[in-house]
Z-matrix of the N, CA and C atoms (Angstrom, degrees):
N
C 1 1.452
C 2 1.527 1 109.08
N 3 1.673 2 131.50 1 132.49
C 4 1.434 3 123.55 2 161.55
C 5 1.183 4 96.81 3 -92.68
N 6 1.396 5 95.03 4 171.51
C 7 1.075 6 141.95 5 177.64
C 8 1.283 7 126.36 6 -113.50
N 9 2.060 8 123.51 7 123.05
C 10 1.218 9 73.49 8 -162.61
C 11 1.739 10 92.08 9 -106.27
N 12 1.427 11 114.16 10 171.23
C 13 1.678 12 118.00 11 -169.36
C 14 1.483 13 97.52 12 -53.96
N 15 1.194 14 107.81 13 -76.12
C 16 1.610 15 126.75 14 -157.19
C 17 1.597 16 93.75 15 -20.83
N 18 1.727 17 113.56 16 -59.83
C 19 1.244 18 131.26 17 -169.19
C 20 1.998 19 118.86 18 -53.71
N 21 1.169 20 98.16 19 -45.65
C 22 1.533 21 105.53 20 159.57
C 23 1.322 22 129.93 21 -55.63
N 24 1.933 23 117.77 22 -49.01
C 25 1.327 24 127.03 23 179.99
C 26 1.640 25 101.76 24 -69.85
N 27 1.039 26 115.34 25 -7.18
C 28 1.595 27 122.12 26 -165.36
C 29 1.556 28 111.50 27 -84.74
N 30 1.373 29 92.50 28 -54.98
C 31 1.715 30 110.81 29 154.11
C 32 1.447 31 126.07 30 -21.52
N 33 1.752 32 95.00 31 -86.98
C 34 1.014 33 138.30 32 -145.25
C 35 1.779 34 92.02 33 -73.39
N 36 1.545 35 100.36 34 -45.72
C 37 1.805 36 87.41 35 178.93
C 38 1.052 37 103.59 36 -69.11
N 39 1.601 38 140.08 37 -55.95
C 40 1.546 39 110.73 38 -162.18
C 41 1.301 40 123.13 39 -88.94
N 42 0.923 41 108.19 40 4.39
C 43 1.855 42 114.64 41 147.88
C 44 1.521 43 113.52 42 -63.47
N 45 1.582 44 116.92 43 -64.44
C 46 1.457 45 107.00 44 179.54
C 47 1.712 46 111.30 45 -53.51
N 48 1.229 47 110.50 46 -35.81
C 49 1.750 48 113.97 47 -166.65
C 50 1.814 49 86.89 48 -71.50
N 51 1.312 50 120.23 49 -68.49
C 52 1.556 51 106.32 50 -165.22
C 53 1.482 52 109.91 51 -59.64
N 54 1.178 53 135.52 52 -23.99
C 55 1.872 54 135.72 53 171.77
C 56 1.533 55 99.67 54 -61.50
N 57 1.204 56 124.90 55 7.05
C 58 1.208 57 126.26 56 169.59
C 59 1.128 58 120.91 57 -127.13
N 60 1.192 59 111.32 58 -10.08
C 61 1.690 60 116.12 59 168.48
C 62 1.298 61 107.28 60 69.81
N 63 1.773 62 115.59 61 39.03
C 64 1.633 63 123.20 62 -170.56
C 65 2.088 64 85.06 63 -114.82
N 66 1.646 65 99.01 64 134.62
C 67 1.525 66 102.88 65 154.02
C 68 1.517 67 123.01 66 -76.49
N 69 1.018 68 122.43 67 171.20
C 70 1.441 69 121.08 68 -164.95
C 71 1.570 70 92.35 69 -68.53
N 72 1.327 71 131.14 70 -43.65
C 73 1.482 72 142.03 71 162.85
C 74 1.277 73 105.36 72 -18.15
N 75 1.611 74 120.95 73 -69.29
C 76 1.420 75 128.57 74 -138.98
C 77 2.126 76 81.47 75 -75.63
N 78 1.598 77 103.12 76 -41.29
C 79 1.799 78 94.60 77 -153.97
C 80 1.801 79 97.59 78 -76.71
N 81 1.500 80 125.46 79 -40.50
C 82 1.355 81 127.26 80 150.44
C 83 1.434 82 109.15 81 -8.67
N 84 1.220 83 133.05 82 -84.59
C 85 1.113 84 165.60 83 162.29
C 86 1.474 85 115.64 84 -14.67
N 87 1.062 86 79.37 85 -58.24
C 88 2.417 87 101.54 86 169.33
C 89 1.341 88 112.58 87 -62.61
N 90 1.299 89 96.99 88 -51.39
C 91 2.075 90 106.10 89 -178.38
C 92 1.389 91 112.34 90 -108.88
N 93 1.623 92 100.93 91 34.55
C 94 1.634 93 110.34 92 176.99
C 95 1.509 94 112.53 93 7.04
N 96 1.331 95 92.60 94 86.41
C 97 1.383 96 114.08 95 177.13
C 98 1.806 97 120.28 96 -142.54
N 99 1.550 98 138.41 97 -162.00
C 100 1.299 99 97.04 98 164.41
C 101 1.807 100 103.07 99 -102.02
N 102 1.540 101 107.53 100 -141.54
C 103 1.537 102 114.09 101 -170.12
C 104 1.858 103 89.00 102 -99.34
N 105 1.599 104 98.33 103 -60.44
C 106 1.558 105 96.77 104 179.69
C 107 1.659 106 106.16 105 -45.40
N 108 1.330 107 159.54 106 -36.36
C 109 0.929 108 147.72 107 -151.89
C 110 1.719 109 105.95 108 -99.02
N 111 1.705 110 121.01 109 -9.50
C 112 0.743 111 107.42 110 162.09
C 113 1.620 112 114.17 111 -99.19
N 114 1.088 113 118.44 112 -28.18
C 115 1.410 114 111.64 113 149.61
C 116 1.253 115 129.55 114 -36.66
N 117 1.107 116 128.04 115 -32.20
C 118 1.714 117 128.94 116 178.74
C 119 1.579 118 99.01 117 -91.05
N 120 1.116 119 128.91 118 -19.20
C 121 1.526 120 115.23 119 177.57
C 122 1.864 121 98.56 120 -89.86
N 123 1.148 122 120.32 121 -25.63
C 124 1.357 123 99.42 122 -170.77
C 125 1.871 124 99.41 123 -96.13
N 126 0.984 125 115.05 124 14.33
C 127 1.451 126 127.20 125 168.42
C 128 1.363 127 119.59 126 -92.74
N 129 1.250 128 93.34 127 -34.43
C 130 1.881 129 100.07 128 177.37
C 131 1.443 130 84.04 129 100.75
N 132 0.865 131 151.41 130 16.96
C 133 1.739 132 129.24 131 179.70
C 134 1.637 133 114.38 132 -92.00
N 135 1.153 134 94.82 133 -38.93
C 136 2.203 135 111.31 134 171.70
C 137 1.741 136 105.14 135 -99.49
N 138 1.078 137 110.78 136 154.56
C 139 1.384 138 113.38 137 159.70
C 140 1.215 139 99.40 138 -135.42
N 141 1.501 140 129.28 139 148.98
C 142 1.742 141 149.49 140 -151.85
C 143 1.604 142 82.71 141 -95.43
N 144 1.276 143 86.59 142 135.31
C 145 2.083 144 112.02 143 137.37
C 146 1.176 145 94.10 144 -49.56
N 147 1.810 146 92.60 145 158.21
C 148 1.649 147 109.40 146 164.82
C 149 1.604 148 95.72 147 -76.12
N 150 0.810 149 150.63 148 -41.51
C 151 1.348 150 136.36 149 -172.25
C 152 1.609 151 104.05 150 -59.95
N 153 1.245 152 130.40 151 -57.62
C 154 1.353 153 123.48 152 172.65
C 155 1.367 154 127.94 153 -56.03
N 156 1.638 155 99.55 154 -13.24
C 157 1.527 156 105.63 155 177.44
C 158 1.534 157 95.07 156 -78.11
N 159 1.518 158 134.47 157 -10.25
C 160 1.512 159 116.94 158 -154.41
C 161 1.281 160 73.24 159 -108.19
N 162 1.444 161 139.89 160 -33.60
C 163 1.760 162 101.00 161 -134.13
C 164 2.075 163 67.00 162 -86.26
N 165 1.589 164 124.08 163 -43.47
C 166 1.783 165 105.38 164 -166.02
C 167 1.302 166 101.14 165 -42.61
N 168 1.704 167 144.31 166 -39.52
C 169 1.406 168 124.68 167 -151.46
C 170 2.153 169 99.23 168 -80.41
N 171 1.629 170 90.42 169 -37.46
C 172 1.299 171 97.24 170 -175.10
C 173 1.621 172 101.67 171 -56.66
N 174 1.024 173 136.18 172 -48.71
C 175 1.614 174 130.98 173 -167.36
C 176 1.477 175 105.23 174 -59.25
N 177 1.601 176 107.57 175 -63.90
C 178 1.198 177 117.27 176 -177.04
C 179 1.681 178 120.36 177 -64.36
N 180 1.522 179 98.40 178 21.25
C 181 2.207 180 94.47 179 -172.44
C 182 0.916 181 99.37 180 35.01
N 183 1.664 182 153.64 181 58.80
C 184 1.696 183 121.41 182 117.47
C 185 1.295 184 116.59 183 -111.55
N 186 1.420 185 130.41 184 -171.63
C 187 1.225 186 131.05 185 -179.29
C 188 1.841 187 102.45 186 -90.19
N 189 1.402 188 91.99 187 137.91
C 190 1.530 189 85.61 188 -179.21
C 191 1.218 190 127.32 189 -47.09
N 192 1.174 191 120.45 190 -20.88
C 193 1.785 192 119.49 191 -156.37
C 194 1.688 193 94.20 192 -81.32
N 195 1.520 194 116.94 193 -5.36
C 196 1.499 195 118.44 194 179.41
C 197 1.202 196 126.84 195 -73.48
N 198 1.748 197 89.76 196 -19.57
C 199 1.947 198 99.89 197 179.06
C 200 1.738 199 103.78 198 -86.61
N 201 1.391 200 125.93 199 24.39
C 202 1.486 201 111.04 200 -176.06
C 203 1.222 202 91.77 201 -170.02
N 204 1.260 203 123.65 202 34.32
C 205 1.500 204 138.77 203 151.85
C 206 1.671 205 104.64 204 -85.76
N 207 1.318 206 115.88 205 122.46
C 208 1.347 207 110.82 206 177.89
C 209 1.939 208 124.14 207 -91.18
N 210 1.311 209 87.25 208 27.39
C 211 2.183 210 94.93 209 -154.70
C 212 1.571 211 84.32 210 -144.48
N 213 1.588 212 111.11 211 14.16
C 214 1.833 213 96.37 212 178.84
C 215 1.607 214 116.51 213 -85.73
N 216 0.973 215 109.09 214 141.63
C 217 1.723 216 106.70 215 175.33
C 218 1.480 217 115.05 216 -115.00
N 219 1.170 218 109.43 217 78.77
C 220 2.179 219 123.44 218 -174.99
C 221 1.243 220 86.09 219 -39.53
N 222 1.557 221 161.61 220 8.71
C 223 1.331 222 135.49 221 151.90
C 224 1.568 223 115.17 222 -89.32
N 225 1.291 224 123.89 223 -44.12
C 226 1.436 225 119.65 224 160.28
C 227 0.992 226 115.30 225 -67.55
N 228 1.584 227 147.79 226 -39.78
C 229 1.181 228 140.60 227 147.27
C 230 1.762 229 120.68 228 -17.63
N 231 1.304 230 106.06 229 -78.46
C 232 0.899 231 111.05 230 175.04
C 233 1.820 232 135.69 231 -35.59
N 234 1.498 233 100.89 232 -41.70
C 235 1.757 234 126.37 233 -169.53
C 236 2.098 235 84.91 234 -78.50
N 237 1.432 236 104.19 235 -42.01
C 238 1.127 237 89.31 236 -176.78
C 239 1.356 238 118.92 237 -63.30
N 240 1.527 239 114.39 238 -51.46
C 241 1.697 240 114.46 239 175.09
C 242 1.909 241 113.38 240 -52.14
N 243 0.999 242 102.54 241 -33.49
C 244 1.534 243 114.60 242 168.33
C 245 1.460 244 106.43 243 -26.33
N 246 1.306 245 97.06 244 -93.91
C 247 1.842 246 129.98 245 172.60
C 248 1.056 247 105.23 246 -37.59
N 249 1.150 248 150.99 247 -56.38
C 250 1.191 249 142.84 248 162.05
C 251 2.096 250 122.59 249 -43.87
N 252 1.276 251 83.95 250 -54.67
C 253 1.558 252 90.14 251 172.65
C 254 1.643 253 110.12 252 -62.67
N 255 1.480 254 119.40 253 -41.79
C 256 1.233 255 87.17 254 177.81
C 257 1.883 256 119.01 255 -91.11
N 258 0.986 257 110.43 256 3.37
C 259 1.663 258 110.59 257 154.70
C 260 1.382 259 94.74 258 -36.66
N 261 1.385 260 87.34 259 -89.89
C 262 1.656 261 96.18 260 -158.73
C 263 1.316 262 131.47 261 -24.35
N 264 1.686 263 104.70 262 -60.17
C 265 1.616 264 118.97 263 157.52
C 266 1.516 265 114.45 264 -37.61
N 267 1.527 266 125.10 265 -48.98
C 268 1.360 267 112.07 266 172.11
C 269 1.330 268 123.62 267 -65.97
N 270 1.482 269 131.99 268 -29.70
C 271 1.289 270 140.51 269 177.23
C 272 1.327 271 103.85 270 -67.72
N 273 1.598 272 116.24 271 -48.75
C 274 1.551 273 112.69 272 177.82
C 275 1.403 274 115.08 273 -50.46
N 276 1.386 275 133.68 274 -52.00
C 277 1.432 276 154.37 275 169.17
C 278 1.046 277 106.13 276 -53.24
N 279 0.996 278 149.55 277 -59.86
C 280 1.292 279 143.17 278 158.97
C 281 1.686 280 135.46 279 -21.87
N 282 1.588 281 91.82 280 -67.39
C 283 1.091 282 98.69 281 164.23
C 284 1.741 283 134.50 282 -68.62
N 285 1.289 284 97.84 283 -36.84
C 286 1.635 285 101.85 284 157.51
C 287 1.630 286 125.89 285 -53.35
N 288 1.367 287 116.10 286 -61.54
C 289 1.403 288 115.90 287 155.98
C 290 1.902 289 117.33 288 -37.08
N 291 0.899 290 96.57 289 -55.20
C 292 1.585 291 83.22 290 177.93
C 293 1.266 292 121.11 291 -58.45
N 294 1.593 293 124.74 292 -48.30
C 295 0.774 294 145.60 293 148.49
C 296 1.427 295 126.19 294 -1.34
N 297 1.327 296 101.66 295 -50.70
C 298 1.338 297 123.84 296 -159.16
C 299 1.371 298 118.14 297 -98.48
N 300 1.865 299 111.12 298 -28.94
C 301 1.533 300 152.18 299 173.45
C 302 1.884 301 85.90 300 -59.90
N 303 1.432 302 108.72 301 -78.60
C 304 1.081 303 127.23 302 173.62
C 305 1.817 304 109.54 303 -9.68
N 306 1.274 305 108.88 304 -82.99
C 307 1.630 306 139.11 305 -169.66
C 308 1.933 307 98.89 306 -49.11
N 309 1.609 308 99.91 307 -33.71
C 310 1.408 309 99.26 308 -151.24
C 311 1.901 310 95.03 309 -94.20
N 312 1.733 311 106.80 310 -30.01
C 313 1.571 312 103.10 311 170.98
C 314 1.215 313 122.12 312 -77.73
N 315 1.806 314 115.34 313 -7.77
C 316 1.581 315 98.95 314 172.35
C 317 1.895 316 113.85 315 -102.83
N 318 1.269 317 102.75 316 35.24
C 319 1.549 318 122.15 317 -170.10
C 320 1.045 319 85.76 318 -104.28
């Protein structure tokens, strides 16, 4: 059986955009683009440039190859980019606080 792409990326974006509780407005908006134009990609009627494929994966934090994965689930996806994001945030915090411990014991 194919598959056809258009029909997958079609999916797959407004699943990732609604697992975020973003209107086509808010992600439009992200990949300064319009609302109708994201409407026609999650319709199947447009299919994105690779450049529009980066800035949608870039808005939405995943790696592009997620919007044309046909077995993706934008809710584990998502929990995963989560966890990751808040690493980071804790490593960032972290290091600032120390940072800061630092500044305040050689006072």
């Amino acid at each position: 059986m194919m598959t056809n792409i258009r029909d997958v990326l079609a999916l797959n974006l407004k699943q990732f955009r609604q697992a975020r509780g973003w209107s086509q407005a808010y992600l439009a908006e992200k990949t300064e683009t319009s609302t109708n134009y994201i409407g026609m990609l999650e319709n199947s009627v447009k299919f994105p440039s690779s450049e529009m494929v980066q800035k949608l994966a870039y808005a939405l934090e995943i790696d592009p190859t997620d919007l044309f994965s046909k077995e993706i689930d934008p809710v584990s996806t998502m929990k995963k980019y989560q966890k990751a994001a808040l690493e980071d945030i804790h490593a960032l915090l972290d290091r600032l606080i120390n940072e800061k411990i630092q500044q305040l014991e050689e006072k």
